[in-house]
FIRO-10737 format. One record per residue (C-alpha): x, y, z. Coordinates in steps of 0.05 Angstrom, whole numbers, padded with zeros to 5 digits, always signed. Example, Ala and Ser with C-alpha at 12.3 -4.5 7.8 and 13.67 -1.06 7.14 Angstrom:
2
+00246-00090+00156
+00273-00021+00143
END
This chain:
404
+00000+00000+00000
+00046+00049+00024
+00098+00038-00032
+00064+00076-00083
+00049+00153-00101
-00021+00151-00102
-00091+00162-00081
-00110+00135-00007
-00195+00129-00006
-00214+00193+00026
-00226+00186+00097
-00244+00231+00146
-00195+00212+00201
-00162+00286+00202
-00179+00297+00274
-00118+00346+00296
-00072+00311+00339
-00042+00379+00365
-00035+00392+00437
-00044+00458+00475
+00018+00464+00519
+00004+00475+00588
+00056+00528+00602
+00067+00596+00569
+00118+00589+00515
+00186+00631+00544
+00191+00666+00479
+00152+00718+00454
+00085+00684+00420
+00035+00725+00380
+00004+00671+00348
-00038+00654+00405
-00090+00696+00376
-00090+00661+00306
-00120+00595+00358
-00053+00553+00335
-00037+00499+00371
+00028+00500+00425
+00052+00431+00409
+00048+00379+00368
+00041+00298+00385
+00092+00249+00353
+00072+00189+00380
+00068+00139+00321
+00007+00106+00341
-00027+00162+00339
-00011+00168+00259
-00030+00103+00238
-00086+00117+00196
-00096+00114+00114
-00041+00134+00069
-00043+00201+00047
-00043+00223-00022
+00027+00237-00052
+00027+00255-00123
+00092+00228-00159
+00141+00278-00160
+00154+00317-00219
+00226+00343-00238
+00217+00425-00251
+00296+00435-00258
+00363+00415-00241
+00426+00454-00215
+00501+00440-00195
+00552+00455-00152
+00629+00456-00175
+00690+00442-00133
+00679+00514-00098
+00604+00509-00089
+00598+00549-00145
+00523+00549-00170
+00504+00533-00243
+00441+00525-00270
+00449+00462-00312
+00472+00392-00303
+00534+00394-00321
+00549+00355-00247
+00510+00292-00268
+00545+00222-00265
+00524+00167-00287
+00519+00097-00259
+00557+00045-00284
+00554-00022-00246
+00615-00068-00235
+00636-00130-00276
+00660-00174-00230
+00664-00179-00155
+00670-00109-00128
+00724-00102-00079
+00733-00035-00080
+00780-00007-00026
+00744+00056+00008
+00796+00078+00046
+00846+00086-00021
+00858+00169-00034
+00830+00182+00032
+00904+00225+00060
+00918+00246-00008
+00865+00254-00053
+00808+00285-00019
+00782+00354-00017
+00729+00362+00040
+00668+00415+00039
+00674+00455+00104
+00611+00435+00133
+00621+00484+00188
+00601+00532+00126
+00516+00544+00131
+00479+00549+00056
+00418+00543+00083
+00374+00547+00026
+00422+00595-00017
+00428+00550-00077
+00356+00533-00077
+00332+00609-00081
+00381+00617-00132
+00349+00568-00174
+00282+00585-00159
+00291+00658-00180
+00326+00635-00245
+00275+00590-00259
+00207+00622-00232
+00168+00613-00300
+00170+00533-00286
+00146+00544-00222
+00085+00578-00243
+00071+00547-00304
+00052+00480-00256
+00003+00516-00217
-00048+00558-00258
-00104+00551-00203
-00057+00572-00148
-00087+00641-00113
-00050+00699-00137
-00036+00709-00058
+00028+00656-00066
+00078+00688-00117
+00108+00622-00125
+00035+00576-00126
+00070+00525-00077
+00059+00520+00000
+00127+00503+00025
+00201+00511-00010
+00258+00470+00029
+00315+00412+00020
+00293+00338+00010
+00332+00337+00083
+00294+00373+00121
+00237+00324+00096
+00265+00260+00111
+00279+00290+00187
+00216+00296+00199
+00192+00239+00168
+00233+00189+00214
+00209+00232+00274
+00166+00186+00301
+00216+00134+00297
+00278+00168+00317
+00306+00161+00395
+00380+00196+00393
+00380+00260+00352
+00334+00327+00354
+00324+00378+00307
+00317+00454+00290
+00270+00475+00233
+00268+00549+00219
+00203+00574+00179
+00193+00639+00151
+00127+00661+00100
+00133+00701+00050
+00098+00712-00015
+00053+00665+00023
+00100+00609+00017
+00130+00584+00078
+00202+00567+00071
+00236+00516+00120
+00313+00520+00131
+00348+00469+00183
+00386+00506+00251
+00441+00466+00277
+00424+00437+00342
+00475+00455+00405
+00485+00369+00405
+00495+00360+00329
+00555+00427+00331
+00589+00383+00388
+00582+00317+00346
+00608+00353+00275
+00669+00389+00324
+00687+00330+00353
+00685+00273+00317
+00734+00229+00316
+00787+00204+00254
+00745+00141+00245
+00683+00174+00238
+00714+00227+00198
+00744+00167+00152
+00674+00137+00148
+00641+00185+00117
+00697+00190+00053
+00677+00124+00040
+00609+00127+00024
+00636+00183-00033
+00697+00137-00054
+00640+00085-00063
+00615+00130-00122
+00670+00143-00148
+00676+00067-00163
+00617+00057-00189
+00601+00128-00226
+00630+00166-00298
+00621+00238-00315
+00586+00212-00383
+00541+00162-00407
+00598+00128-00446
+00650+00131-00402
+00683+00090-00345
+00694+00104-00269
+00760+00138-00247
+00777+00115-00174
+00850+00144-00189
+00818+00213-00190
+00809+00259-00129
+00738+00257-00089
+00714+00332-00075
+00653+00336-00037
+00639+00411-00054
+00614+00385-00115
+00545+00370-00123
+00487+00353-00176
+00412+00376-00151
+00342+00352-00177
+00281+00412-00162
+00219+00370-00157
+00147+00388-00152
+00092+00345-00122
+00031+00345-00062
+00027+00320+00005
-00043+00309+00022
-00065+00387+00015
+00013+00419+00027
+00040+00430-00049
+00122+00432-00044
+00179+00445-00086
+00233+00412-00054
+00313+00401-00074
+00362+00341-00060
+00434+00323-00085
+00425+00260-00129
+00488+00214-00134
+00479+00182-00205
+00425+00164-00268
+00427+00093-00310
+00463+00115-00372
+00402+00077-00413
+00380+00117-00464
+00312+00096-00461
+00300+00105-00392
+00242+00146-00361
+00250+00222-00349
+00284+00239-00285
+00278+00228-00230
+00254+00156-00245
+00324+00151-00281
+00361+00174-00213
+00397+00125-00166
+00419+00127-00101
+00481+00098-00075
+00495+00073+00005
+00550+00038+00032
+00535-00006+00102
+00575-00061+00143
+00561-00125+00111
+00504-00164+00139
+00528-00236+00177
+00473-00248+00221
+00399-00242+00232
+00407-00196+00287
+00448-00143+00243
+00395-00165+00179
+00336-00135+00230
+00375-00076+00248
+00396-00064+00182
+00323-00065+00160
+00291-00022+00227
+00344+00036+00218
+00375+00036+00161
+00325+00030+00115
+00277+00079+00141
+00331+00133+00130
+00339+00101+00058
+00276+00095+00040
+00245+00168+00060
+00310+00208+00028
+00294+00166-00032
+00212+00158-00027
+00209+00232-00016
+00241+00247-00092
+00216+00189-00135
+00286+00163-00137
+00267+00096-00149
+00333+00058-00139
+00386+00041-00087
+00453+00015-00094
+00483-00011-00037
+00558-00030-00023
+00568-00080+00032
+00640-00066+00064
+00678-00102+00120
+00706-00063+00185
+00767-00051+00128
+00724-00003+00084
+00724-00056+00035
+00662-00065-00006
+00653-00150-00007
+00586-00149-00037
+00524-00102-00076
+00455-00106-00072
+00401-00063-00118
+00344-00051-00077
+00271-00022-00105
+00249+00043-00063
+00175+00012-00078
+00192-00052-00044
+00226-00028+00019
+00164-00035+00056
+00149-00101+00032
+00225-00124+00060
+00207-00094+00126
+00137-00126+00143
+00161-00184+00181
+00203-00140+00225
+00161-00144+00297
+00151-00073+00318
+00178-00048+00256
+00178+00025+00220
+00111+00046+00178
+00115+00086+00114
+00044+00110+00127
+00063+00138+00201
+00116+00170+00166
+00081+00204+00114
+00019+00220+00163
+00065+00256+00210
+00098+00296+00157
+00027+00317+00131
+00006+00341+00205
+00073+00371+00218
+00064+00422+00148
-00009+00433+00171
+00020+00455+00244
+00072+00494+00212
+00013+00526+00171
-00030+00540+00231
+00030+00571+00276
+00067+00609+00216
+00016+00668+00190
+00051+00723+00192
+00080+00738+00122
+00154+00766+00142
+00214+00742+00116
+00255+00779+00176
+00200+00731+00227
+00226+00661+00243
+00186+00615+00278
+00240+00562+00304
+00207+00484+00314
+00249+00446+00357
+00236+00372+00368
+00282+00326+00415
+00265+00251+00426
+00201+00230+00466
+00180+00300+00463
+00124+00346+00422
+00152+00389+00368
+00145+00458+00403
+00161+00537+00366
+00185+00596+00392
+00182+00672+00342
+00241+00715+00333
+00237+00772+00292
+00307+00795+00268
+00351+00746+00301
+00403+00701+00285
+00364+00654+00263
+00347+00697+00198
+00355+00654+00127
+00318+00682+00076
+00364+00735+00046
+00357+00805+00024
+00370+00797-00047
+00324+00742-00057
+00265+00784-00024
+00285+00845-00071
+00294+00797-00126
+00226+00756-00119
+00188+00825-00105
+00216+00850-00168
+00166+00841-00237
+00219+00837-00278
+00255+00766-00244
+00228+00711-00280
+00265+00737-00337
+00325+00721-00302
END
C-alpha cells in the first residue's frame, strides 16, 4: 500500500492531533491569537491511519555545484551509474590522506542555492500551478531541502538525535531551513578520525561505481571533492501541502531509453556487511527507514548498496527497489511504517501552517523537536536565526525576475 504515489480512499480521520501546551511558551508568542496549537504529538500510534495522497514527483529543474560550491544552472554535475563486472572489492579507504578535498561543513547554505534556482527558474514554477491564488507568488505552499523532509519523516521513529526547523512566510510560501542543534555542533566538532574516515567512503563508493558521461568509465585514481554536487528541483503534493523541494542526487542509469528523471536517478549507500539475523533486522529497522524516506520523498526509485567489511572494503552489492522497501520490512516485529511517516509529515506542514501566519521574511518561527518530546516553536523577529536573504526578497518582489 504504502509503496506507491497515489490516491488513499478519502477518509475523514483528520482529527488534529495537536496539543495545547500547558505552560506559556518563554519566547515571545503572537500567534496565540491566530488559535494555533502550542505543540504537536509524535507518538506513532497516533498516525497510523490511511495513506495520504502523494502525487509522484515531478522534476521542474536541475542545478550544480562545482569544486567551490559554485552554482550553475544546468547539469553539467550529473554522473552516471555504471555497475561493476566482476566482484567489487573496492578499497574505500584508497585516496582518503591524499586525494580528498572536504566541503567545510562548518560553512551554513541554508537554502542559498535553492533560491538561486528558484529565481532563475520562476516561470517553471508557475507554469505547474495555474489555479494557485495569486496570494502565493510562487503557487507552492512550502520551498525546502529533500533533508529537512526525511527529518521529519523518521520523527516518530527516531530516539538519539533532535532537530531545528526554521520557517519563515513570504509571498505566502513558507520556507523551512534546518538550525544546527547545540548536540549536532558538538558531534560535527568533535568527531573522531574514524568517523571522519567513514564518511569519505560512502563518496569513494561512487567514485567506483560512477563516470562523468554516459559512455564513459569510473575513475577511482581521480580525487573525491565533496563541494561538488548535482541537484534535482521536484514538484509534487502531500495530502493538501503542495512543495517544491531540492536534494543532491548521486547518479542516473546511462540507458538511453530510460524514463525522465527522477525515475532515471539512483541512489548509492554503503553499510557493514550483513552476517547475522540480528544485524539483517537492524539493518532493515534503521537503516532502511533513512533510505527509504531520502529516496521515497524524490521518486528516486533505486538504491545501490555496497556492503563493506570493518576494512572499508566493499565484499558485496545489492540493488534494492524504493517501492519494495516496505514489503522487505513487514516481518520485522515492531517495525517502521511508511504511512506513520508520511501521516506525521502531513500534520507537521499543517502545524507549521496553523503557527506560521505572519507573512515576514525577517519573522522566524524556530520548531524544535528532541526525542520523546512534542515538536514545540518559539518567534524571533530579526535574530540570528534569519535565512531568507535580502536579495532574494528584492529579487522575488521585483516584476521583472522571472526573466532572469
Amino acid at each position: 500500500m504504502a509503496e506507491h504515489y497515489r490516491k488513499a480512499p478519502h477518509s475523514d480521520q483528520h482529527e488534529s492531533f495537536y496539543k495545547r501546551s500547558r505552560e506559556p511558551s518563554e519566547d515571545h508568542n503572537p500567534q496565540k491569537r491566530h488559535g494555533a496549537a502550542a505543540t504537536l504529538n509524535t507518538h506513532k500510534q497516533m498516525y497510523e491511519r490511511n495513506f495520504p495522497v502523494y502525487k509522484q514527483p515531478v522534476e521542474v529543474g536541475c542545478f550544480s555545484l562545482d569544486s567551490r560550491r559554485n552554482f550553475f544552472n544546468d547539469h553539467r554535475q550529473i554522473r552516471y551509474y555504471v555497475p561493476p563486472r566482476k566482484r567489487p572489492e573496492f578499497n574505500l579507504r584508497d585516496g582518503y590522506t591524499d586525494r580528498f578535498v572536504k566541503r567545510d561543513d562548518g560553512v551554513k547554505e541554508r537554502l542559498d542555492h535553492l533560491l538561486k534556482w528558484i529565481l532563475a527558474n520562476r516561470d517553471k514554477i508557475q507554469n505547474r500551478d495555474q489555479t494557485s491564488s495569486s496570494s502565493r507568488v510562487l503557487g507552492v505552499d512550502f520551498v525546502t531541502w529533500r533533508g529537512h523532509l526525511t527529518k521529519v519523516l523518521t520523527t516518530p521513529y527516531e530516539t538519539r538525535e533532535g532537530w531545528l526547523l526554521a520557517a519563515s512566510k513570504f509571498g505566502g510560501t513558507v520556507y523551512i531551513s534546518e538550525v544546527e542543534t547545540e548536540a549536532a555542533r558538538l558531534d560535527r566538532e568533535n568527531r573522531s578520525e574514524r568517523h571522519e574516515e567513514m564518511m569519505y567512503w560512502g563518496y569513494k563508493f561512487e567514485q567506483y561505481i560512477c563516470a562523468d558521461d554516459a559512455a564513459g568509465s569510473p575513475d577511482p585514481g581521480g580525487v573525491v571533492n565533496t563541494n561538488e554536487a548535482f541537484c534535482t528541483v521536484v514538484q509534487t503534493r502531500l495530502a493538501d501541502h503542495k512543495l517544491l523541494f531540492s536534494g543532491e542526487v548521486d547518479c542516473r542509469v546511462t540507458d538511453a531509453d530510460a524514463p525522465p528523471a527522477p525515475a532515471c536517478y539512483v541512489e548509492l549507500k554503503t553499510s557493514a556487511e550483513i552476517s547475522t539475523p540480528k544485524q539483517r533486522s537492524n539493518f532493515h529497522r534503521f537503516k532502511l527507514l533513512k533510505w527509504w524516506a531520502q529516496s521515497f520523498l524524490p521518486g528516486v526509485p533505486q538504491i545501490v548498496a555496497g556492503f563493506r567489511d570493518h576494512d572499508g572494503v566493499v565484499v558485496s552489492m545489492e540493488t534494492i527497489q524504493t517501492s519494495k522497501i516496505s514489503q522487505l520490512i513487514k516481518n520485522e516485529y515492531n517495525c517502521w511504517k511508511p504511512t506513520v511517516c508520511m501521516n506525521f509529515c502531513s500534520d507537521f506542514l499543517s502545524f507549521v501552517k496553523s503557527v506560521v501566519k505572519e507573512d515576514d521574511p525577517r519573522l522566524v518561527y524556530l520548531f524544535a523537536w528532541d526525542p520523546y518530546r512534542d515538536v514545540s516553536y518559539t518567534v524571533h523577529k530579526d535574530s540570528k536565526y534569519n535565512f531568507i536573504p535580502e536579495w532574494y526578497v528584492e529579487e522575488l518582489r521585483s516584476p521583472c525576475s522571472s526573466q532572469h
